[in-house]
C-alpha positions as CSV (number, residue, x, y, z in Angstrom):
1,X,-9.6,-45.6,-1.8
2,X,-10.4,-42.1,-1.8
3,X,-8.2,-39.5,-3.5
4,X,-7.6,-37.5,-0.4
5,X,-6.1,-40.7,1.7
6,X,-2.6,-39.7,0.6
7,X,-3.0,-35.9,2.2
8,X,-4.2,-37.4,5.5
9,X,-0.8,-39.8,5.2
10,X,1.2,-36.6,4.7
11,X,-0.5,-34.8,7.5
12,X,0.1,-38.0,9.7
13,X,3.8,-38.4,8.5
14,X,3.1,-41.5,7.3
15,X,6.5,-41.7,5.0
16,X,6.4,-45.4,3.4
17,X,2.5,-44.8,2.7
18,X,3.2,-41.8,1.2
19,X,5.8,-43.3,-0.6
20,X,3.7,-45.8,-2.0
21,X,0.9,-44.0,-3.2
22,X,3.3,-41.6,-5.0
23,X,5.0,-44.8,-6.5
24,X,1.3,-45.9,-7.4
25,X,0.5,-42.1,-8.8
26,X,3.0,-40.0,-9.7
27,X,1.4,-37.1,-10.8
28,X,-0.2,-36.7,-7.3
29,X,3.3,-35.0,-6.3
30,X,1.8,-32.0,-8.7
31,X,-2.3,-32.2,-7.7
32,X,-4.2,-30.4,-4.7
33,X,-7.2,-31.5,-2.6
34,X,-10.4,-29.3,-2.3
35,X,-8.9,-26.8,-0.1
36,X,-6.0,-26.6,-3.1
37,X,-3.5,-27.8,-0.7
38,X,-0.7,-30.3,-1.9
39,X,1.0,-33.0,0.0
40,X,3.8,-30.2,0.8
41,X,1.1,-28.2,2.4
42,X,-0.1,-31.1,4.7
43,X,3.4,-32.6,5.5
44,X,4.4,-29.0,6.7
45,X,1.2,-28.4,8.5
46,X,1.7,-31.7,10.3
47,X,5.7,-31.3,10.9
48,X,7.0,-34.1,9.2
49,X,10.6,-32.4,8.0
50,X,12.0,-35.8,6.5
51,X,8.5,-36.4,4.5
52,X,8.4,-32.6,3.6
53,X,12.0,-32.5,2.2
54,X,11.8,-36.3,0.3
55,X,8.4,-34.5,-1.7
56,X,10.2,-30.9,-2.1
57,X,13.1,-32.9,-3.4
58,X,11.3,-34.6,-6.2
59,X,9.5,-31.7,-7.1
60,X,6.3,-30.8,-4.8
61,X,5.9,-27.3,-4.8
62,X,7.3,-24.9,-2.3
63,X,5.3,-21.9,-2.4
64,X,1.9,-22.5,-3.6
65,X,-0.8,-21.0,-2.2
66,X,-4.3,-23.4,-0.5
67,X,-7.4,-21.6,-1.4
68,X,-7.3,-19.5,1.5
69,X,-3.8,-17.8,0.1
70,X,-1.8,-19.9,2.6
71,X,1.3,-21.0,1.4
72,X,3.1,-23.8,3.8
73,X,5.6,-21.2,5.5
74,X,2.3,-20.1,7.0
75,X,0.9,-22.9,7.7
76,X,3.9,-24.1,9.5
77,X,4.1,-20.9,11.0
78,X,0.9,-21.0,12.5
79,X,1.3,-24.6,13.8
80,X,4.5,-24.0,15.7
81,X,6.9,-26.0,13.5
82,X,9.9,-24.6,13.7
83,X,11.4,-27.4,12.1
84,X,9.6,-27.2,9.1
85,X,10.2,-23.4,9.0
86,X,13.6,-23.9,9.0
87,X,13.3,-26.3,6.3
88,X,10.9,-24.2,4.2
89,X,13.2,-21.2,4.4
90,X,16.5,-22.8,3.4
91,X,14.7,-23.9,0.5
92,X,13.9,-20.3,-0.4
93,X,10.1,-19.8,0.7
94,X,9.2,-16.1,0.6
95,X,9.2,-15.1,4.1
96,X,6.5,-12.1,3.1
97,X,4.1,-14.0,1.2
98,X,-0.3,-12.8,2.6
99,X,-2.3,-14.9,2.6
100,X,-5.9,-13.5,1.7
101,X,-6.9,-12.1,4.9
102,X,-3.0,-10.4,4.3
103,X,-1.5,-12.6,7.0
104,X,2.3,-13.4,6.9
105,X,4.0,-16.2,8.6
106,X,5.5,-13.9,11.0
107,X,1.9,-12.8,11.5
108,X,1.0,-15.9,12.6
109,X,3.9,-16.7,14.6
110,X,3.3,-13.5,16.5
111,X,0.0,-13.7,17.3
112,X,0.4,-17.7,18.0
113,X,3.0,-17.0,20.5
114,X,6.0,-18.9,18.9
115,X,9.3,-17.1,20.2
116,X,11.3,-19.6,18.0
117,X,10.0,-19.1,15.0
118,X,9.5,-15.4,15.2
119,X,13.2,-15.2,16.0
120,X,13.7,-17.1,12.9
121,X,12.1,-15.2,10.9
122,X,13.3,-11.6,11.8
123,X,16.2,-13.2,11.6
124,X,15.8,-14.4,8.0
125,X,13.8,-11.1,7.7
126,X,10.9,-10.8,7.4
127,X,9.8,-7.8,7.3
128,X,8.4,-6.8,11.3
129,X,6.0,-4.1,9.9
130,X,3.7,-5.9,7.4
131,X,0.0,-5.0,8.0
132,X,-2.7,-7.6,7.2
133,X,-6.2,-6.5,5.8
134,X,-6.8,-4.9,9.0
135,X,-4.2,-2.6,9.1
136,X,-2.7,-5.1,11.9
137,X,0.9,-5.4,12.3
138,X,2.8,-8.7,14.2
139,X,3.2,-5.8,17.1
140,X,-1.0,-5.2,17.2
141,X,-1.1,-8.8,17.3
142,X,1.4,-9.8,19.8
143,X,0.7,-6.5,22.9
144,X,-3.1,-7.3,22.0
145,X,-3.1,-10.9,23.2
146,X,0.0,-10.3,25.3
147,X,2.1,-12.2,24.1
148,X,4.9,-10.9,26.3
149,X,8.0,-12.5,24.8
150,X,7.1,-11.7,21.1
151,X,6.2,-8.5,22.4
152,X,10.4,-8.3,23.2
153,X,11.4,-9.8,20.0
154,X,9.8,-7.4,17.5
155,X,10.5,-4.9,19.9
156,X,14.5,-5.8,20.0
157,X,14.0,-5.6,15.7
158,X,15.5,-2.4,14.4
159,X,13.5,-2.2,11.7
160,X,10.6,-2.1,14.3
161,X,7.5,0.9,13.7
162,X,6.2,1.3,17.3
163,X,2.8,3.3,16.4
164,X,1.4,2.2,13.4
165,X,-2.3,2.4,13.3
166,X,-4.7,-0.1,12.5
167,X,-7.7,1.1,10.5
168,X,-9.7,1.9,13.5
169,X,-6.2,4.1,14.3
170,X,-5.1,2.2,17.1
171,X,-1.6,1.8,17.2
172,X,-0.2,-1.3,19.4
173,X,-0.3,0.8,23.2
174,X,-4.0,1.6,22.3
175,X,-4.6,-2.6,21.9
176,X,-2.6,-3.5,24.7
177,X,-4.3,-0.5,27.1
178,X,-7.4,-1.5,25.8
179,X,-7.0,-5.6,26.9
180,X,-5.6,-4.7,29.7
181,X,-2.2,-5.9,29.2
182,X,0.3,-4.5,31.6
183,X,3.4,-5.9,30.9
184,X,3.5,-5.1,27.2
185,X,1.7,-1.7,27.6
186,X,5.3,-1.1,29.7
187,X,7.1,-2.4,27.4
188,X,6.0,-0.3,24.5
189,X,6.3,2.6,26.6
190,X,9.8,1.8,27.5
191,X,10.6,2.0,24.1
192,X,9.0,5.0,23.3
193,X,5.7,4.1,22.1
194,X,3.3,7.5,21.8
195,X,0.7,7.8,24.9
196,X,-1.0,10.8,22.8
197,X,-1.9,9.0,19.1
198,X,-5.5,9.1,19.3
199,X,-8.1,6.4,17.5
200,X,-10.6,7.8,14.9
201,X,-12.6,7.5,18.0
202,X,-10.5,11.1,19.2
203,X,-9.2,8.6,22.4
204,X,-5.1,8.1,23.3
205,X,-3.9,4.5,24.6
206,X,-4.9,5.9,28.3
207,X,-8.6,6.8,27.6
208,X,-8.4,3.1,26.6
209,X,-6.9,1.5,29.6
210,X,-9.6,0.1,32.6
């Protein structure tokens, strides 16, 4: 059998399998694939809450980054598991961990379009502003693929920065002019998002919208 079965069982939520192997080869609770992922990594990925908490309980890790800096909060996060997000964070995940393109699980979330989990989060909260290698916050993210209802949540966040800039200097109004997306364009300017921030380009959200 090949080494990397027992990942594929986890990502399937194959739980006697899994089981099993682990019985066969314990040590595999505390080894990674090529990608660096443990079985923790693919049972989250693949939603599997009972797997995922039988494997935290008997010592999987919780917080270890794949190769790509993911940790499984963001992997889960990214997937639309709120189950396992739930899971993850009542065991203690850090909520802010970047991966390497600086992407957080509420990154992911927002720009994924989970309402559920990014409620989750900001409830548990994380933090709303966190900018990725791009100077992107969940806010760029979310009015640049109009995601209308995350748009609201991380609007409805105190803690909320409405123009940030990106590093090309566009804030969120600038991205969501700029795609064309009405509703959150409104939204933002509701709530008092600047229509004069100009881009290192010298343009404000409206030279930006079509």
């Amino acid at each position: 059998e090949n080494k990397n079965d027992i990942y594929q069982m986890a990502y399937r939520g194959e739980f006697n399998s899994v089981i099993n192997k682990l019985d066969a080869v314990p040590n595999a609770l505390n080894e990674t694939d090529d990608n660096e992922r443990y079985l923790s990594h693919w049972a989250a990925l693949g939603g599997h809450d009972t797997l995922l908490n039988h494997l935290l309980d008997h010592g999987c890790p919780l917080d270890k980054p794949d190769d790509m800096g993911s940790t499984p909060l963001i992997l889960a996060s990214s997937a639309g598991r709120e189950k396992i997000v739930k899971v993850l964070l009542l065991r203690g995940a850090q909520i802010n961990h970047q991966n390497n393109q600086g992407h957080s699980a509420l990154q992911y979330a927002s720009s994924k379009g989970w309402p559920e989990i990014v409620d989750l989060l900001l409830q548990k909260g994380a933090d709303v502003n966190i900018v990725d290698n791009q100077g992107a916050t969940p806010l760029h993210r979310a009015a640049s693929q109009g995601k209308t209802s995350i748009v609201r949540l991380l609007l409805s966040n105190t803690s909320i920065k409405l123009d940030m800039k990106d590093i090309s200097g566009n804030t969120p109004l600038h991205l969501a002019c700029e795609e064309d997306r009405q509703e959150e364009a409104r939204l933002l300017v509701l709530k008092g998002a600047s229509l004069e921030t100009k881009n290192k380009e010298g343009q404000t959200p409206l030279n930006l919208s079509s």
